[in-house]
N, C-alpha and C positions, 0 to 999 in steps of 0.2 A: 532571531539569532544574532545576536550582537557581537562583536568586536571588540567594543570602548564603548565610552560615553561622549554623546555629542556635546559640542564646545559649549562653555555658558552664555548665554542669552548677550546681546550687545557686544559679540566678539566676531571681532571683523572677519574672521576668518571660516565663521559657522557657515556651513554649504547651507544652501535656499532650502527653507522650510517652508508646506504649505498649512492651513488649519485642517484639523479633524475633524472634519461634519460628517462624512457618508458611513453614520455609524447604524449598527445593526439594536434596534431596540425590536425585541420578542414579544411588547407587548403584555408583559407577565414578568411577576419577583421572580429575581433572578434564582430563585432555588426552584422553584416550581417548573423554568424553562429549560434548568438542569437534568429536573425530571423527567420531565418530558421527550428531551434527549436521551435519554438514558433508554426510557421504554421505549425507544426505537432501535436506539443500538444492538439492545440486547437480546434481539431479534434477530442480529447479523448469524450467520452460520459458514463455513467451508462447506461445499460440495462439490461431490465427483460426478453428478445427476445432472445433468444439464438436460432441458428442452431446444427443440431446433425452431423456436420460436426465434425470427428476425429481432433484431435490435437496431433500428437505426441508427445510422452516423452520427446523426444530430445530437443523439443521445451520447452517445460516448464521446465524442466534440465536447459536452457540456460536463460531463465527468473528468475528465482532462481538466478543463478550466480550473472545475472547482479545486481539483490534485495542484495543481500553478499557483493555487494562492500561499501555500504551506510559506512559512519564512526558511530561509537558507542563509549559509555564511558569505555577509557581504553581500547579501540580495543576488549574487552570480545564476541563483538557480540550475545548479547543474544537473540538471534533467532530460530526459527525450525518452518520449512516450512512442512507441510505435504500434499503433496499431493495425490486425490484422485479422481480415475476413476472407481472404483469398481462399479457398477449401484447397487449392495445390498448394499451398505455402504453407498452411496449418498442417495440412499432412508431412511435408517434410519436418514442418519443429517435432510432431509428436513421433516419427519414427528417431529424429536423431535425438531426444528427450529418452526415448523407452532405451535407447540403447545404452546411455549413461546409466538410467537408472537400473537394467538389468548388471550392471557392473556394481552397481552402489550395494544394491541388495547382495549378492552374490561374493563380493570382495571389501570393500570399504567400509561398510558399517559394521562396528564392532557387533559384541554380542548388547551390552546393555542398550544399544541406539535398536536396535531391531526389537527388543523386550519392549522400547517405551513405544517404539508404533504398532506392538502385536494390537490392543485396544483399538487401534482408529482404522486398524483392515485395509493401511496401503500396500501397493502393489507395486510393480515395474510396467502394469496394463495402463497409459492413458491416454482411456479413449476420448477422455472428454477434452482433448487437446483438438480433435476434428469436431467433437459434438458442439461445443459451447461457438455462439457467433461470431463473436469475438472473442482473439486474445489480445492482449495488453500488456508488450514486453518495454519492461522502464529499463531505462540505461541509464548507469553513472558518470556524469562527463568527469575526467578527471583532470581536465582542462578546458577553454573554453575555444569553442571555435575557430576564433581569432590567435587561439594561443596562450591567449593569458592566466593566468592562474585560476582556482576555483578555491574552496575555504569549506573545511567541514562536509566534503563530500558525501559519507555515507549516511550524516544523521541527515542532511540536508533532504537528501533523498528518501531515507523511511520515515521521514514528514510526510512527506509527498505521498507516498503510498501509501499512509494510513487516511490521509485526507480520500484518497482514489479510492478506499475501502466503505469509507462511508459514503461517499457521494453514489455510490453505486448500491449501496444496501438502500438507500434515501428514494433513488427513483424506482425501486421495486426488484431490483437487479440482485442476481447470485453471483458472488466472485469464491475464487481458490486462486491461493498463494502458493505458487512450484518454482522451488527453487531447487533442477536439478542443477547435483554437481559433478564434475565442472560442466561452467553456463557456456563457454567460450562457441558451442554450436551456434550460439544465436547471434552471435557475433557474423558468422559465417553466412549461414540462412539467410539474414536479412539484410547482408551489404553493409554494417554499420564500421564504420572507420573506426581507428587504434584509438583515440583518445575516448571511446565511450566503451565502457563495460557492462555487461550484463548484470540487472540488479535482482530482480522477479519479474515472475513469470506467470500474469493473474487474467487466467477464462472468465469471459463475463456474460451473461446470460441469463434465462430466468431458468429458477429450475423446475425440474421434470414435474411432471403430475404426480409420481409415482416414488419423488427424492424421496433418501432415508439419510439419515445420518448416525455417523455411530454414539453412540449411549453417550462414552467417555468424555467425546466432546462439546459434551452440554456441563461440564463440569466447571466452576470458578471457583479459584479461590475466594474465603470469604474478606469483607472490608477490612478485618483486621490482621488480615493476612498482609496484607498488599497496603495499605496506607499508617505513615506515622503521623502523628499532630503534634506540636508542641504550640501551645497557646498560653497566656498569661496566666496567671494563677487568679482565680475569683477576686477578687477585693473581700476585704473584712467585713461585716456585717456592722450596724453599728449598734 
């Protein structure tokens, strides 16, 4: 995520550049290693099913990392990852979570936002806020520690968590993305100071033996739904 463009080469003023060596070769043409990703991703799912199988630290440690690498505005990174295994802690997000969402349901969601989730069978129940080992609440700094500014906070940050989605589908892991609203409980809950905001709210874990998922959300749009090309026009024949 850029700013500007760095100075041209031989100008006194260009901040220190290092070379680019520590790069990632797959080992494979690049469309194949696309693929490849691809059939993995497409595997990723949301679930409410969680097993109470442990996940180690180490492993969410490294899921983090990989979330850290995403680019941000101005490299500020403004992110903070909190996570939590505590089962007193986890119970109090999921009671003060069920209590917004009993209002969301019940008040806030008009009629057609309740028609689009009739298909995926959410609820105002979640239990899988005490079931899953971890949860993983991202906050959005909306400044930095120190005070200083931050740049393109919200995409910076759903980088970040789309990286946290895959690295966690990558090591075998189930995650769900919950974003009750408003999040400001988890503000509370977890002690976090005014300049960070609650972003998502993502259980991570493997799931149940027994997961289901709903039909609906096995659904994509097709490629040509969702992507434009504009490419050269063929060249003439001769």
């Amino acid at each position: 995520m850029s700013g500007g463009s760095p100075a041209p080469d031989g100008d006194a003023q260009r901040p220190p550049h290092v070379p680019f060596v520590d790069r990632h070769d797959p080992g494979l043409p690049p469309e194949e290693a696309a693929r490849r990703f691809y059939e993995v991703m497409r595997r990723r799912r949301t679930v409410r099913a969680f097993s109470e199988r442990p996940v180690s630290r180490a492993t969410i440690e490294q899921i983090v990392r990989a979330a850290s690498t995403a680019p941000s505005g101005a490299n500020k990174q403004p992110w903070r990852f909190v996570c939590v295994s505590d089962p007193a802690l986890k119970r109090r997000i999921r009671l003060a979570a069920e209590e917004e969402e009993r209002a969301f349901y019940a008040e806030r969601a008009n009629a057609e936002w309740l028609a689009d989730l009739g298909p995926l069978g959410t609820d105002a129940d979640k239990a899988f806020l005490e079931v899953a080992p971890w949860l993983v609440v991202v906050f959005k700094l909306m400044r930095r520690d120190d005070g200083g500014q931050v740049y393109y906070p919200a995409e910076s940050v759903g980088l970040a968590c789309g990286l946290l989605l895959a690295a966690a589908h990558h090591a075998g892991l189930a995650t769900l993305t919950h974003t009750p609203s408003p999040m400001a409980f988890l503000s509370r809950v977890l002690g976090r100071p005014a300049h960070e905001r609650p972003f998502l709210l993502v259980p991570i874990g493997y799931a149940a033996d027994d997961c289901e998922v709903p039909a609906a959300a096995l659904l994509r749009k097709p490629l040509d739904e969702i992507m434009v090309v504009h490419e050269p026009p063929p060249a003439d024949a001769d």
